[in-house]
Every structure is written in C-alpha cells, then in structure tokens.
MIZA-649604 format. One line per 10 residues: number of its first residue (from 1); for each residue x, z, y of N, C-alpha, C. Coordinates in steps of 0.001 Angstrom, whole numbers. Layout:
// residues N
NUM) X Z Y X Z Y X Z Y | ...
//
This chain:
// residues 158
1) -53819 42997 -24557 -52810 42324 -23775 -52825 42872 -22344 | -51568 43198 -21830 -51344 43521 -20305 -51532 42656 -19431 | -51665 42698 -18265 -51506 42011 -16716 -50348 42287 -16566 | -49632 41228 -16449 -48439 41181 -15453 -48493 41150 -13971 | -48230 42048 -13519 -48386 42742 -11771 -47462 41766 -10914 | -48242 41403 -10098 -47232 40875 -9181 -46085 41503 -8528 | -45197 41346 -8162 -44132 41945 -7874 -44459 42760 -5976 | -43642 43290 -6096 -44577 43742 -4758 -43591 42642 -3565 | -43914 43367 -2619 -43506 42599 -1404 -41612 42902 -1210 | -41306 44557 -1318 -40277 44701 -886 -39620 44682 -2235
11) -39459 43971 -3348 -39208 43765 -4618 -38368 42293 -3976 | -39575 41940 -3510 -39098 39712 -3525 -38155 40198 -2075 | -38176 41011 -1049 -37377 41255 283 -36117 41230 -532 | -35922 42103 -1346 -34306 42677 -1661 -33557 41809 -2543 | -34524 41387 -3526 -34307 39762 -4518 -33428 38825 -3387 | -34727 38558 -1967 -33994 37469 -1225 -33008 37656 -718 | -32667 39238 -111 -31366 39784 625 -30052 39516 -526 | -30480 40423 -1351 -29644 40373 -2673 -28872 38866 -2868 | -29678 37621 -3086 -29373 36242 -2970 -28266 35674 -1757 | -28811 36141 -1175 -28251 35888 197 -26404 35912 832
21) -26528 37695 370 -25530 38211 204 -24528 37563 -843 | -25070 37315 -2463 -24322 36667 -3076 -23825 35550 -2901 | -24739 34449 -1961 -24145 33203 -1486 -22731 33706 -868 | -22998 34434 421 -21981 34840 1258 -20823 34778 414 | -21024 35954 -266 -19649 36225 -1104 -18968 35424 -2002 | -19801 34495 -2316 -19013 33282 -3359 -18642 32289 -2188 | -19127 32054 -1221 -18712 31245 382 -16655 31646 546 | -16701 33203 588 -16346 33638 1440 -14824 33553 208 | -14932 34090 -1310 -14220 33576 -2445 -13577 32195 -2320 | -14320 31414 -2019 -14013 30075 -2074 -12884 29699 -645
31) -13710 30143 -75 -12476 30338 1176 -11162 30862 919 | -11036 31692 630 -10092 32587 451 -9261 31627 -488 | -9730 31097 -1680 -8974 30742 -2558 -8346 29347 -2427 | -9363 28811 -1554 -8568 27022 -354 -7556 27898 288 | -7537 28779 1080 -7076 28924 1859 -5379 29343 1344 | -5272 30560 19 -4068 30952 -554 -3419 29420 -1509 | -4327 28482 -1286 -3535 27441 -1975 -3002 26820 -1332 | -3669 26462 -136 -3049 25809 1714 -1946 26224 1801 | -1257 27627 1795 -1018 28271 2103 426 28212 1275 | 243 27927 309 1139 27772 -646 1595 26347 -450
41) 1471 25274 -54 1374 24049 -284 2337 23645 742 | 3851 23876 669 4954 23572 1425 5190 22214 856 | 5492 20982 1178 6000 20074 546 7221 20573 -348 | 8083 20201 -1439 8858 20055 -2069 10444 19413 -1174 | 10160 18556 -490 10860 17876 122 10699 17672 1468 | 10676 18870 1808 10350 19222 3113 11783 19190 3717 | 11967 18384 5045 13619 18074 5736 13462 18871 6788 | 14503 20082 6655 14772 20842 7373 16026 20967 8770 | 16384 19564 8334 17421 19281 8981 17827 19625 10874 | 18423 20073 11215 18436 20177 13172 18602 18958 13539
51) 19220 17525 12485 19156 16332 13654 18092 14920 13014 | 17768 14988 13953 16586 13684 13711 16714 12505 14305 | 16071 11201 13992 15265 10465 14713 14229 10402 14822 | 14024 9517 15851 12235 9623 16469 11958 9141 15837 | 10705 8865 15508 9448 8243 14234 9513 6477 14654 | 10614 6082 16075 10176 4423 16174 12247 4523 16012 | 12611 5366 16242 14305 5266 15674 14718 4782 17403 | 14331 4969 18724 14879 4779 19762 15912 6043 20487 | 15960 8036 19861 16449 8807 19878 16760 8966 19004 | 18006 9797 18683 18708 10564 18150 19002 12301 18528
61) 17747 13209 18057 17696 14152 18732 17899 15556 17925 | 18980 16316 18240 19135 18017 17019 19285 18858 18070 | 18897 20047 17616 18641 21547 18516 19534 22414 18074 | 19851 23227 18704 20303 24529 18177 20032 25935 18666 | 19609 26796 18092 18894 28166 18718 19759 28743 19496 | 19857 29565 20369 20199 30508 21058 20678 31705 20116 | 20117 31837 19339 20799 32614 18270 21171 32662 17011 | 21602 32854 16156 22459 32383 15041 21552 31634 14488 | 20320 32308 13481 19520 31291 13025 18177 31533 14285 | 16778 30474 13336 15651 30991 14454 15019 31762 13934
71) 14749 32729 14888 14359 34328 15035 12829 34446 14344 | 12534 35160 13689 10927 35440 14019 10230 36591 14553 | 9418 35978 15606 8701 37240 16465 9482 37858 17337 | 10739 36969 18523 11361 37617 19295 11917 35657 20112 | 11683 36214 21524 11608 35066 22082 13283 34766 22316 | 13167 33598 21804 14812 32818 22721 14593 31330 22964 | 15625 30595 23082 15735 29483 23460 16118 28221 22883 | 16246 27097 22682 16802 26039 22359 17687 25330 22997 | 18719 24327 22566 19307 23556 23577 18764 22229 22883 | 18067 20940 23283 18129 20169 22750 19006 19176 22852
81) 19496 18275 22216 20483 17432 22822 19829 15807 22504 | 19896 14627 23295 19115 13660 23060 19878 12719 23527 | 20083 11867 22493 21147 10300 22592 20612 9487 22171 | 20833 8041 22908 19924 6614 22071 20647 6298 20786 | 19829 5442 20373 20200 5033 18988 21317 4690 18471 | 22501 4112 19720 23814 4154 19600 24470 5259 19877 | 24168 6606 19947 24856 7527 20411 25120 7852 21967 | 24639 7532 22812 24627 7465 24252 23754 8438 25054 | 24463 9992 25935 23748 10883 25882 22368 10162 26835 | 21239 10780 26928 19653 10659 27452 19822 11906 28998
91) 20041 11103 30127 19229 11839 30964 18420 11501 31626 | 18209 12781 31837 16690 12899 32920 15387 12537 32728 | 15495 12946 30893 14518 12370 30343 12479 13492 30503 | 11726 13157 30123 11145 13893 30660 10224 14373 29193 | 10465 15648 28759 10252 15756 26990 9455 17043 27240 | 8299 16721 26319 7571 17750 26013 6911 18135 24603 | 6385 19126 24698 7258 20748 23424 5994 21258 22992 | 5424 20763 21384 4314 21425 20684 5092 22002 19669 | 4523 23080 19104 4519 23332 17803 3687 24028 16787 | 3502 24294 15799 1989 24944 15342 2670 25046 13696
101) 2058 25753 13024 2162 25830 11538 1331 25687 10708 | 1500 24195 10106 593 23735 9161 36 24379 8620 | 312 25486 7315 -281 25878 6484 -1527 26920 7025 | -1244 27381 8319 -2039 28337 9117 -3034 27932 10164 | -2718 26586 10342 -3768 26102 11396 -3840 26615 12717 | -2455 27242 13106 -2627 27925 14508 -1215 27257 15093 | -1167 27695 16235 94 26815 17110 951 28066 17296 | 1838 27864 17972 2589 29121 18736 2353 29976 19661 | 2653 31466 19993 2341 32204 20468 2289 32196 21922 | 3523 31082 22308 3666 30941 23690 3536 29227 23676
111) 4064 29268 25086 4262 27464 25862 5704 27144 25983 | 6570 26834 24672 7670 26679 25212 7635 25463 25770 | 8972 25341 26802 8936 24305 27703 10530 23818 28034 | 10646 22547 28714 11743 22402 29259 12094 22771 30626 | 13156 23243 30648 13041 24340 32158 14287 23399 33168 | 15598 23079 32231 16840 22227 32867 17518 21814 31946 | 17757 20320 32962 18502 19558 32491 20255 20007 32155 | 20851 20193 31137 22726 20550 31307 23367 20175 31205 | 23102 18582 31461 23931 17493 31133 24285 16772 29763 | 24798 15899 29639 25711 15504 28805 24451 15191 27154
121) 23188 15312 27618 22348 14635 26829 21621 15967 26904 | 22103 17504 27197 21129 18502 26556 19918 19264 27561 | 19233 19615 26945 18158 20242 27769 17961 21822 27092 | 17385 22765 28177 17123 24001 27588 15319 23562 27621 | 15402 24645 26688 14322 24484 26011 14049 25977 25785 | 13018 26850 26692 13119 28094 26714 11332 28659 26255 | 11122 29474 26280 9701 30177 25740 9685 29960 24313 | 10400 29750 23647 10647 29468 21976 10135 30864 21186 | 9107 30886 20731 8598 32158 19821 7784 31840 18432 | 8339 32222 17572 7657 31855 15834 6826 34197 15924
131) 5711 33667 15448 5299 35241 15263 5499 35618 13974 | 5460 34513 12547 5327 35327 11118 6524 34040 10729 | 6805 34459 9484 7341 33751 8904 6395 32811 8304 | 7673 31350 7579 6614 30282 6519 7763 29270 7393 | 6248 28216 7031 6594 26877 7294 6180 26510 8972 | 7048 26315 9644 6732 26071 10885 6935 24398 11533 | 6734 23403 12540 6757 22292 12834 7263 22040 14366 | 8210 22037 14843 8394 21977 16558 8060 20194 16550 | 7438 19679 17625 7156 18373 18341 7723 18337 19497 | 8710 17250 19357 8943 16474 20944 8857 15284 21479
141) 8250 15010 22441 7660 13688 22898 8986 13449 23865 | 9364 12458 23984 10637 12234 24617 10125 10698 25640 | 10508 11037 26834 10336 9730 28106 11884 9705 28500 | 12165 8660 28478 13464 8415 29040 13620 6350 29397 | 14070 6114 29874 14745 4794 30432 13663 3763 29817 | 12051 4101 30419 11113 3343 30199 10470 3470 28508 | 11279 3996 27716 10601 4297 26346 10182 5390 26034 | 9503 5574 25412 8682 6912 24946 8632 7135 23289 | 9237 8002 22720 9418 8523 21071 9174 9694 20856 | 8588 10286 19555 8659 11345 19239 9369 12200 18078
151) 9394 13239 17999 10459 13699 16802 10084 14963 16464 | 9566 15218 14658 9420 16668 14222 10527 17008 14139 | 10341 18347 13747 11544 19360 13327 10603 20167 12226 | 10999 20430 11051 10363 21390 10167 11491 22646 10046 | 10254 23699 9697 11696 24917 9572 10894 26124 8765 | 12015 26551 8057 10932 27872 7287 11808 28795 7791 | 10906 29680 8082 11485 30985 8824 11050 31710 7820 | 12379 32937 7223 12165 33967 6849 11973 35569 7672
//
C-alpha cells in the first residue's frame, strides 16, 4: 500500500486562487444576468403621455420639446406649461427638474433647469439632455400660490 503525499504548498495556493476566481465569476454572471433583466423590465403600461397631473391632482402640467420629438444625446429645451386643477394658467411658480432612468440607475447627463418665465402658464425649461436611448423619467416639483405638487413624465427614447 502507498502513502498518500500531502499536497504541496503551491498545489493548495492555486486550488485557493483557482476558488476564488470562480466565486468572482459566478458573482459577476449573476450580475450581469439581474442586471439584462432590469433592464428589460419596462412596465407594460407605462403612460407616456406629455399631459399630466400632479400625484395630489392640484396641477395640470404637459411639455413639449423644442424639437419635433425628444432627441437623444443632443441638448434642447422644453416649454412646460402649468395650470390649476380648473385650468387656470400658474405663475411665477417656482419648479424644479430631476430626471434619471430607471432601468440604468443613473440620472442625466446635465442639470436641466428653469431659466424663464413666458407667460401664460409656460416656463422654459433648458439643459434638457437624454445620452442613450430606453426608458427615461423627467420629475417636477412645482411651488406655486402656497401649494407644492409633483409630476412624472415617462418617455422611451429611440
């Protein structure tokens, strides 16, 4: 009968590296494969609509791009337009501008912002930039005549 030899030292090193590495890579699989399903995971009934109400129903608020549809990866502008719940334009309201894309977990490339008021309920709404296409989300927080509302916008950019 033989002795079974202990294994040497740099035998069990490369075993443990070897291990190691394979964690990584099944880590890194698993990621990948949350991530192309995220990714995929547009609602069905996703409202794409330009006019909204706010989430408490005190605005009535729709945009329209600066250019035919919205662009991707080339900066323009918005006009927003904002009326109370009876239809009555909103000035001098004081509204501010997130947006980010769900499925990606990142925001927008720039700070769009409100720059002027143009009357008659509308505001420009300028630094507007989408970098890729998908599913994108604009946020506006709206202050006007002591109330405060907010309002998504969803949009898939091709």
């Amino acid at each position: 009968m033989q002795e079974s030899k202990p294994k040497s030292t740099s035998v069990r090193l490369w075993l443990w590296i070897g291990g190691i590495v394979a964690a990584l890579v099944l880590a890194f699989a698993i990621f990948m494969v949350t991530m192309g399903m995220r990714m995929n995971a547009v609602p069905s009934d996703l409202d794409t609509s330009t006019t909204q109400r706010t989430e408490n129903g005190v605005f009535n608020v729709s945009y329209i791009a600066s250019t035919d549809t919205v662009p991707v990866n080339q900066m323009h502008a918005w006009t927003l337009h904002v009326e109370t719940a009876d239809g009555q334009p909103v000035e001098d309201a004081a509204i501010s501008v997130d947006g980010d894309m769900p499925q990606h977990g990142h925001g927008l490339p720039t700070r769009p912002q409100v720059t002027k008021y143009l009357g008659d309920g509308d505001y420009l709404v300028e630094g507007m930039k989408f970098q890729m296409a998908g599913w994108w989300v604009m946020d506006f927080t709206i202050t006007a005549n002591g109330q405060t509302d907010a309002v998504r916008f969803n949009m898939r950019l091709q």
